[in-house]
C-alpha positions in Angstrom: 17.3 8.9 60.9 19.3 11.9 59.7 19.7 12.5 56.2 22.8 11.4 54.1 25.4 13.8 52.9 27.0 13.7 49.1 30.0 12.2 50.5 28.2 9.0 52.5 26.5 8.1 49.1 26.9 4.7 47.6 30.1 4.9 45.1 28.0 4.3 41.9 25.6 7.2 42.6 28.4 9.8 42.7 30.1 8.2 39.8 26.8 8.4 38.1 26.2 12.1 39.0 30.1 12.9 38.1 28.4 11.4 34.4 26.2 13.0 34.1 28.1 16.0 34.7 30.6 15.4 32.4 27.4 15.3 29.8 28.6 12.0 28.4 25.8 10.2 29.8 22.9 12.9 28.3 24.5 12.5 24.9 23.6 8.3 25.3 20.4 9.1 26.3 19.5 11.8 23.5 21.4 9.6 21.1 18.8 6.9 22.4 15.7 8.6 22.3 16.8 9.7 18.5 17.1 5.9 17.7 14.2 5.0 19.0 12.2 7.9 17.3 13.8 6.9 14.1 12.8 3.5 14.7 9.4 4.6 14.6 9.0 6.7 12.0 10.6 3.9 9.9 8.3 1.1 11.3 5.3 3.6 10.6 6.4 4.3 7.0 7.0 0.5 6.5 3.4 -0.1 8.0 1.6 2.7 5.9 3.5 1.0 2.9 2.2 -2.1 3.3 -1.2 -0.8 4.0 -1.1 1.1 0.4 1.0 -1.5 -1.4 -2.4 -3.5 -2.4 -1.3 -6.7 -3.7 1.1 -8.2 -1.0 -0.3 -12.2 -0.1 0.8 -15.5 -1.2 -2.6 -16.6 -0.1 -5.7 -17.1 -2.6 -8.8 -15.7 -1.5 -12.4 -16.4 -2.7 -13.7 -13.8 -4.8 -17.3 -15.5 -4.5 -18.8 -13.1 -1.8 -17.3 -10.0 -3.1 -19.7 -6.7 -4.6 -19.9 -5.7 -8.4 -20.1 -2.5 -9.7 -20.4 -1.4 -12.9 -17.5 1.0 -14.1 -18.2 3.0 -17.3 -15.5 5.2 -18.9 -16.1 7.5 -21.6 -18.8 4.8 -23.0 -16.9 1.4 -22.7 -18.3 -0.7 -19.8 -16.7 -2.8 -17.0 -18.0 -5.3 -14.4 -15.5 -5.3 -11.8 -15.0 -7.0 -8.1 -15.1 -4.4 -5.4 -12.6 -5.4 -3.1 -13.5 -4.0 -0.1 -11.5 -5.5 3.0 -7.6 -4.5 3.6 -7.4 -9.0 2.9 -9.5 -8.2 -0.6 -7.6 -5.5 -1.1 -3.7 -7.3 -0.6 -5.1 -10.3 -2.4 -6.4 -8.4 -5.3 -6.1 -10.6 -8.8 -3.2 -12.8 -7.3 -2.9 -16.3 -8.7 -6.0 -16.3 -10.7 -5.5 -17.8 -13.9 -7.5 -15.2 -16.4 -10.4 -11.9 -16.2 -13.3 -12.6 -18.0 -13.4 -10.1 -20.9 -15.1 -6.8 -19.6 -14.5 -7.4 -16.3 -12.3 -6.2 -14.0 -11.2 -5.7 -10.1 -11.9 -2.1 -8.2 -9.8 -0.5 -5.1 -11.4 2.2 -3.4 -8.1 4.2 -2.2 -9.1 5.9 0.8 -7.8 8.4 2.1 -6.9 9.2 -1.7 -3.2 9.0 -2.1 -0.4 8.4 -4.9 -1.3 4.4 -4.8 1.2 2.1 -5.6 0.5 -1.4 -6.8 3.0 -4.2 -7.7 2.5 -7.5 -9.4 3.0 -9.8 -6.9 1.6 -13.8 -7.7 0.3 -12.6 -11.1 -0.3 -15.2 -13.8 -1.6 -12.3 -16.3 -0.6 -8.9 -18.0 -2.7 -6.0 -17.0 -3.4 -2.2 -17.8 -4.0 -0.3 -14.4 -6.5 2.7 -14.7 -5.7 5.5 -12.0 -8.8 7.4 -11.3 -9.5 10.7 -9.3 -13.1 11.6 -8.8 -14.7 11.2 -11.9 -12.3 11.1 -14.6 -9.6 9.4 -15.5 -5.8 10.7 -14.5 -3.4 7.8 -16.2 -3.3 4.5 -17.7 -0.1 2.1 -16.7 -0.7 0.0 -20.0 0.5 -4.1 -20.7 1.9 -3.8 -16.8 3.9 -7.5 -17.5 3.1 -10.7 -15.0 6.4 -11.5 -13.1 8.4 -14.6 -14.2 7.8 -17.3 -11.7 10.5 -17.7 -9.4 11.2 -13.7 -9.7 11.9 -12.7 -5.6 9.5 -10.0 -4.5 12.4 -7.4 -3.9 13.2 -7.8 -7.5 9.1 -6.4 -8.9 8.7 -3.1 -9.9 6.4 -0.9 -8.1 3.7 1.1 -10.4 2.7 4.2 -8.9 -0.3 6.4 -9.7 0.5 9.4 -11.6 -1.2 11.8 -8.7 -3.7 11.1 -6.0 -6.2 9.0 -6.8 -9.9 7.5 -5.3 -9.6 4.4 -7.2 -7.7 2.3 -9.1 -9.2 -0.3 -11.9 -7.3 -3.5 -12.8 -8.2 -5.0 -16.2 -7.3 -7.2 -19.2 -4.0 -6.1 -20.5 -5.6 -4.2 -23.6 -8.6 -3.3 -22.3 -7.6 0.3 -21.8 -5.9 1.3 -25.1 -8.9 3.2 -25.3 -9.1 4.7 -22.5 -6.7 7.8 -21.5 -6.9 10.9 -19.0 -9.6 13.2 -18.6 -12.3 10.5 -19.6 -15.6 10.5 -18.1 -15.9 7.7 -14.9 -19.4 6.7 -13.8 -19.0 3.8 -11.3 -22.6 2.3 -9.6 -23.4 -0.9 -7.6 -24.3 -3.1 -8.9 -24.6 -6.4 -6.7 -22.4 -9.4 -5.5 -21.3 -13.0 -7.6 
């Protein structure tokens, strides 16, 4: 069988080809790969979002299996819930009713990063304590439960004043002691 020649090609191919030419066709295809690129990227921000947005579930979880560890700052003393599990983690204080006084709920941030937290399914006030290493780097005081019925969209977004390791949620109150540059000693302590 002899080969073909350009002329005894099937119509479409040499109207392709004459596209292609013309460059009209590689602008569609650039113009595609950059939409799908950006498409990506914007998934993958949305994704790393949610991942670092801590507090994002309309679903209660048990907080019976989860470690304690003792956080002391500059003297004053806290037994807080380790949440440990991305589901800990998104579930956070949602939907409880009240924090025993002195207690509290720890995020481990890792990698460290500008955390942000939002109030999502909250039924109490609390003060957020943004820590780096071991001291203190901000205090978000009185951060306000939403009003039920308030659409997610609509909460504000509290974000941690620079990278942090961990964040401490606690009585609204509990912190007006408490400011940057204290002292943070956090040690295991057990589970409930």
């Amino acid at each position: 069988m002899a080969p073909r020649d350009y002329d005894s090609r099937p119509t479409a191919f040499v109207n392709y080809t004459k596209i292609c030419q013309d460059g009209t066709m590689r602008l569609r295809l650039v113009l595609m790969v950059l939409i799908l690129i950006i498409g990506a990227s914007i998934g993958g921000y949305l994704w790393y979002q949610s991942r670092h947005s801590l507090q994002a579930t309309s679903v209660p979880a048990s907080s019976a299996s989860l470690p304690l560890v003792s956080v002391k700052i500059s003297g004053t003393a806290f037994t807080a819930e380790a949440a440990t599990t991305v589901d800990e983690e998104t579930q956070g204080l949602s939907f409880r009713k009240s924090l025993p006084v002195g207690h509290g709920m720890l995020f481990t941030i890792d990698p460290p990063d500008r955390a942000t937290f939002w109030m999502k399914d909250m039924l109490f006030n609390l003060d957020l304590v943004w820590i780096r290493g071991d001291k203190v780097v901000g205090v978000t005081a009185n951060v306000p439960a939403p009003v039920a019925g308030t659409d997610p969209s609509d909460l504000p977004i509290y974000q941690a004043p620079s990278v942090v390791d961990y964040v401490l949620e606690i009585n609204a109150g509990a912190a007006n002691s408490l400011k940057a540059g204290d002292l943070v000693v956090i040690t295991q302590t057990g589970s409930i």
